[in-house]
Backbone as JSON Lines, residues from 0, in Angstrom:
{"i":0,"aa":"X","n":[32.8,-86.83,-30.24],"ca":[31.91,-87.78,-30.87],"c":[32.6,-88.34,-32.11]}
{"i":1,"aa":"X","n":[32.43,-89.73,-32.35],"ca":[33.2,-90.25,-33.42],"c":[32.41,-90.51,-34.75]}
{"i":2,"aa":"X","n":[32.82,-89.94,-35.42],"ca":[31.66,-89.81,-36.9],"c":[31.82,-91.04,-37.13]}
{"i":3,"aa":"X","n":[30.62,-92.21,-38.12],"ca":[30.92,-93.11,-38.88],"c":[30.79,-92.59,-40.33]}
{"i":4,"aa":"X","n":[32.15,-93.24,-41.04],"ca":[31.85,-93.59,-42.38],"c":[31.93,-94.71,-42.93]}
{"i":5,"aa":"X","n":[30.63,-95.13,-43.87],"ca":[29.97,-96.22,-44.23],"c":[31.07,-96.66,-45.34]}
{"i":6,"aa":"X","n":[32.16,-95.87,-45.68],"ca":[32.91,-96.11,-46.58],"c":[34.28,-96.87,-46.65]}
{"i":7,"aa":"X","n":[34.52,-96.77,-44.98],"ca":[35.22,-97.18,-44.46],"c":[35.35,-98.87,-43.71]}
{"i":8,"aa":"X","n":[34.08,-98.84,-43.7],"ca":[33.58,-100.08,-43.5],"c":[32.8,-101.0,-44.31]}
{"i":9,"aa":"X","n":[33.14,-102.16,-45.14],"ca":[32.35,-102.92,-46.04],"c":[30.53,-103.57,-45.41]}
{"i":10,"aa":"X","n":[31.07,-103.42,-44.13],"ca":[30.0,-104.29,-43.77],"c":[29.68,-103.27,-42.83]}
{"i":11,"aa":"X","n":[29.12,-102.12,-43.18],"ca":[28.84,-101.02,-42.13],"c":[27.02,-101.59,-41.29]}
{"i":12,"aa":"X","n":[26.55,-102.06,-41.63],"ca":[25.3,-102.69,-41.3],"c":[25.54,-103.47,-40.25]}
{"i":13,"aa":"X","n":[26.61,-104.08,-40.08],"ca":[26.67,-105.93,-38.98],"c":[26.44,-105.2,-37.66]}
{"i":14,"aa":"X","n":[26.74,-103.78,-37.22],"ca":[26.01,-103.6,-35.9],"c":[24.93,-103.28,-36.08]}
{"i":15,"aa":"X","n":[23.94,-102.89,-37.03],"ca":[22.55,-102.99,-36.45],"c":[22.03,-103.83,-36.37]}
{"i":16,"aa":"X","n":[22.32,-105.4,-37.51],"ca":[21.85,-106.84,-36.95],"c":[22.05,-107.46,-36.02]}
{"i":17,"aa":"X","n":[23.39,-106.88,-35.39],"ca":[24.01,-107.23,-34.08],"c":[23.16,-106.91,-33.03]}
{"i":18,"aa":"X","n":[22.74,-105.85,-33.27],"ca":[21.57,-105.25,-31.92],"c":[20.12,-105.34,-32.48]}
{"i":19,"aa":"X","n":[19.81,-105.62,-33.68],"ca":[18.38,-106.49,-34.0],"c":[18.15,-107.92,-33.41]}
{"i":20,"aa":"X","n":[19.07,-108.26,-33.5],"ca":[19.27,-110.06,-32.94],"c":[19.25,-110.12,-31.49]}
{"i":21,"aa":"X","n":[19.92,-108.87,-30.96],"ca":[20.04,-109.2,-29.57],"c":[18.96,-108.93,-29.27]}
{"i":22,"aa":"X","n":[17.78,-107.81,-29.66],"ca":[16.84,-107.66,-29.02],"c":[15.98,-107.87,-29.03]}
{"i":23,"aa":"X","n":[15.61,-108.94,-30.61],"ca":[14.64,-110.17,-30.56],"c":[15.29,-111.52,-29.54]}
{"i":24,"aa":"X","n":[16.45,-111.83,-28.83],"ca":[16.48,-112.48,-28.04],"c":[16.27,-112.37,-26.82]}
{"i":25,"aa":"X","n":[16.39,-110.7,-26.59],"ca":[16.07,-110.55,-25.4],"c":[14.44,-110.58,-25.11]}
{"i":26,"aa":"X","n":[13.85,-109.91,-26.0],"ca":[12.4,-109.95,-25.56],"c":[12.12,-111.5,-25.78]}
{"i":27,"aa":"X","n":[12.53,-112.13,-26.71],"ca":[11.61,-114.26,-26.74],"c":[12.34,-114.4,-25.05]}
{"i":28,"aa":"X","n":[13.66,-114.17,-25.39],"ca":[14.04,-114.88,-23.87],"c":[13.32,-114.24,-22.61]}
{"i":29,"aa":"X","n":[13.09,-112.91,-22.38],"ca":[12.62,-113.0,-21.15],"c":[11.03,-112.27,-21.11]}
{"i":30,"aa":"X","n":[10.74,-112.08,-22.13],"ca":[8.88,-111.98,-22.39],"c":[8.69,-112.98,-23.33]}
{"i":31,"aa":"X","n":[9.03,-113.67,-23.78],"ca":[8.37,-115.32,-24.7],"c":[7.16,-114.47,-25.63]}
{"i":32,"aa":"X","n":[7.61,-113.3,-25.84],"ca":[6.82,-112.44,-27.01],"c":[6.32,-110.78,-26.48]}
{"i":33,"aa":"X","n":[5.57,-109.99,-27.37],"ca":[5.74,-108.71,-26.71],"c":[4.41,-108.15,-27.42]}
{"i":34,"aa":"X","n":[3.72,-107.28,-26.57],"ca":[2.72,-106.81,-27.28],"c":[2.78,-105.11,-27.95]}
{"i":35,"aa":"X","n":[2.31,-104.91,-28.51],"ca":[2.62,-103.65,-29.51],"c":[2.47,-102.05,-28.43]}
{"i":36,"aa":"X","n":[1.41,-102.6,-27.92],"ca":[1.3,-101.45,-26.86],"c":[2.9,-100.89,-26.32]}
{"i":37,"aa":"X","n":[3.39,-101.98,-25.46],"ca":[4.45,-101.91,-24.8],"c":[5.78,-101.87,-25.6]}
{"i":38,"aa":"X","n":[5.91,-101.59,-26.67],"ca":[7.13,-101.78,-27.34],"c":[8.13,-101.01,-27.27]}
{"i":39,"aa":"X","n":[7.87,-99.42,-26.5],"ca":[8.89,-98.68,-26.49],"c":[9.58,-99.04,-25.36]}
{"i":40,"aa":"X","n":[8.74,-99.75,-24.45],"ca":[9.16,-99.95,-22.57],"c":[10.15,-101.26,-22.94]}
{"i":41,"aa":"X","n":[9.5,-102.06,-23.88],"ca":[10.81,-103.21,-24.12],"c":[11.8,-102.51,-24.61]}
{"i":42,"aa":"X","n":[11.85,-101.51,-25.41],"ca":[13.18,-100.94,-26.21],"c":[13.79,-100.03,-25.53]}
{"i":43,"aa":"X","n":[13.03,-99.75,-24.05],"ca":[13.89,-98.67,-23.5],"c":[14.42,-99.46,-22.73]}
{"i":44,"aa":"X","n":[14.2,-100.41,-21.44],"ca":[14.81,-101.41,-20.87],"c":[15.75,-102.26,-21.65]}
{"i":45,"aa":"X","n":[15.78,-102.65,-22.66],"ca":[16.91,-102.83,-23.65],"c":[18.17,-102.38,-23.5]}
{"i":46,"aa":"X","n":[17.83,-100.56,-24.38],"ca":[18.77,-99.43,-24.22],"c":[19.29,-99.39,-22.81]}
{"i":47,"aa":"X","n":[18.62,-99.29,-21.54],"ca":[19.3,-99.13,-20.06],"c":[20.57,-100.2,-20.26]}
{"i":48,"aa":"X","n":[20.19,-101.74,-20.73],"ca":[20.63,-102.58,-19.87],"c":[21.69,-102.64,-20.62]}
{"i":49,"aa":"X","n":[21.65,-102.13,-22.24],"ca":[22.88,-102.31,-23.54],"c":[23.9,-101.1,-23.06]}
{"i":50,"aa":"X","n":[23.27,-99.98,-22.56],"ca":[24.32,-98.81,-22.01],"c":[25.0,-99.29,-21.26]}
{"i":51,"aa":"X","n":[24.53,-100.23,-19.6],"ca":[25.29,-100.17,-18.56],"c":[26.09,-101.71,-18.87]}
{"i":52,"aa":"X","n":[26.08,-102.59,-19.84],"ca":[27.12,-103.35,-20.16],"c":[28.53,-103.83,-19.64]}
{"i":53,"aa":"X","n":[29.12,-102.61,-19.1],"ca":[30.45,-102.66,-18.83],"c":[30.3,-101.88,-17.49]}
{"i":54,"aa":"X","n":[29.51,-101.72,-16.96],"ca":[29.25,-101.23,-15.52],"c":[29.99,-101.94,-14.92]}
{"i":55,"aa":"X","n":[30.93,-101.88,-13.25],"ca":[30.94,-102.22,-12.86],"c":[29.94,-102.23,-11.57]}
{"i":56,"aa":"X","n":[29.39,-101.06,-11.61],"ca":[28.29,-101.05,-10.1],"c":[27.33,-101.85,-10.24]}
{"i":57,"aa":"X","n":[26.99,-102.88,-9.33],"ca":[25.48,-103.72,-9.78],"c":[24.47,-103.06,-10.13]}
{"i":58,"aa":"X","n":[23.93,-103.71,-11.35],"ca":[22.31,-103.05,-11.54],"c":[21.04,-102.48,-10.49]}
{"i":59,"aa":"X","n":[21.12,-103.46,-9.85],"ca":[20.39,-103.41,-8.7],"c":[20.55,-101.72,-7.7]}
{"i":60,"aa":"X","n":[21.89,-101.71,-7.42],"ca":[22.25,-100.06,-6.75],"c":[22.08,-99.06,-7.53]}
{"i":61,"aa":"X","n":[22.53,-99.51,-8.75],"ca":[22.43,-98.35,-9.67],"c":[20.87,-97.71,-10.45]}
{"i":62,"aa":"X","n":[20.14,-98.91,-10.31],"ca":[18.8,-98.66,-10.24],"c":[17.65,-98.0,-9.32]}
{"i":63,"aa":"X","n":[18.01,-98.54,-8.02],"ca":[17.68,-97.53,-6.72],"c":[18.08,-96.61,-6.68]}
{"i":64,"aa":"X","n":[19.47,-95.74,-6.94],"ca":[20.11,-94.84,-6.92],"c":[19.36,-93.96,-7.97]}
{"i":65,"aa":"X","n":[19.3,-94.09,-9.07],"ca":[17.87,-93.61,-10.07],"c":[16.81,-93.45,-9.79]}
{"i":66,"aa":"X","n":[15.85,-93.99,-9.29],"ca":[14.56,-93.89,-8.55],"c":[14.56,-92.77,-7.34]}
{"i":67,"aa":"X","n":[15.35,-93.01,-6.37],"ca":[15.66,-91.83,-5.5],"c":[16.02,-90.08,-6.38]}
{"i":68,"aa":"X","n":[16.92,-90.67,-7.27],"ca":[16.99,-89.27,-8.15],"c":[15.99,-88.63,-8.79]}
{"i":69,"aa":"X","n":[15.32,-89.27,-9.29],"ca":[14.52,-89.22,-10.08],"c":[12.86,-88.42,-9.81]}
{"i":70,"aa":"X","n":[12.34,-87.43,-10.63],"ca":[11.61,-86.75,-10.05],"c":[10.19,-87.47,-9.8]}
{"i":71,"aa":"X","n":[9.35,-87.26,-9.07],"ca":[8.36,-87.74,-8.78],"c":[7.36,-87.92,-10.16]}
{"i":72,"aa":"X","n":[6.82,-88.87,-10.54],"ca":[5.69,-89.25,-11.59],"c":[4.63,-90.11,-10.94]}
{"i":73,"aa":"X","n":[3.43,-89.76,-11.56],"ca":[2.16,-90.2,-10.93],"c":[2.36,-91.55,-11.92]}
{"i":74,"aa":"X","n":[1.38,-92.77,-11.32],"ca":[1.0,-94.17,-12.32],"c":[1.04,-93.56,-13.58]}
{"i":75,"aa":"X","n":[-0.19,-92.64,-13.99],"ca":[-0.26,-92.8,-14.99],"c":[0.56,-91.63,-16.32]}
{"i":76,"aa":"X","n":[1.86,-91.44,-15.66],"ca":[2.73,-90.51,-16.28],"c":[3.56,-92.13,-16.53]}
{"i":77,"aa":"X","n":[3.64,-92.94,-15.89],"ca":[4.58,-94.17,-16.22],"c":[4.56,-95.01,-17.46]}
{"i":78,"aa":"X","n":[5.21,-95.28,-18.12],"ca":[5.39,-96.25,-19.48],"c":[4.51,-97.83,-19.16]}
{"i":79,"aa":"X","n":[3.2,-97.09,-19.46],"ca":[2.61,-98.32,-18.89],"c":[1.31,-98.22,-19.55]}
């Protein structure tokens, strides 16, 4: 694991505006706004999609491939 030091960097902040910005664009761009209820489900779909970045396996397989893994949850165990 690679430690940060804030000392080392003048502008140790520009990645969290970097990923504040992206993820007020992502939610205007593809929810045109977000309601409070749901805010962790926008920030976790976020996180999925900011991890697999450099994936080469399509989203799509790699998403089914998860669901099949994945242990059984009733509706209302779901982020919903």
């Amino acid at each position: 694991m690679i430690k940060y030091n804030p000392t080392d960097d003048t502008d140790h902040l520009k990645w969290l505006h970097i990923m504040i910005s992206n993820i007020k664009a992502t939610i205007e761009g593809a929810y045109h706004g977000i309601y409070n209820k749901y805010i962790q489900c926008y920030l976790d779909e976020f996180s999925y999609r900011f991890n697999r970045r450099f994936s080469k396996k399509p989203m799509l397989d790699h998403l089914l491939e998860c669901c099949v893994r994945a242990p059984y949850k009733k509706f209302a165990e779901l982020c919903i």
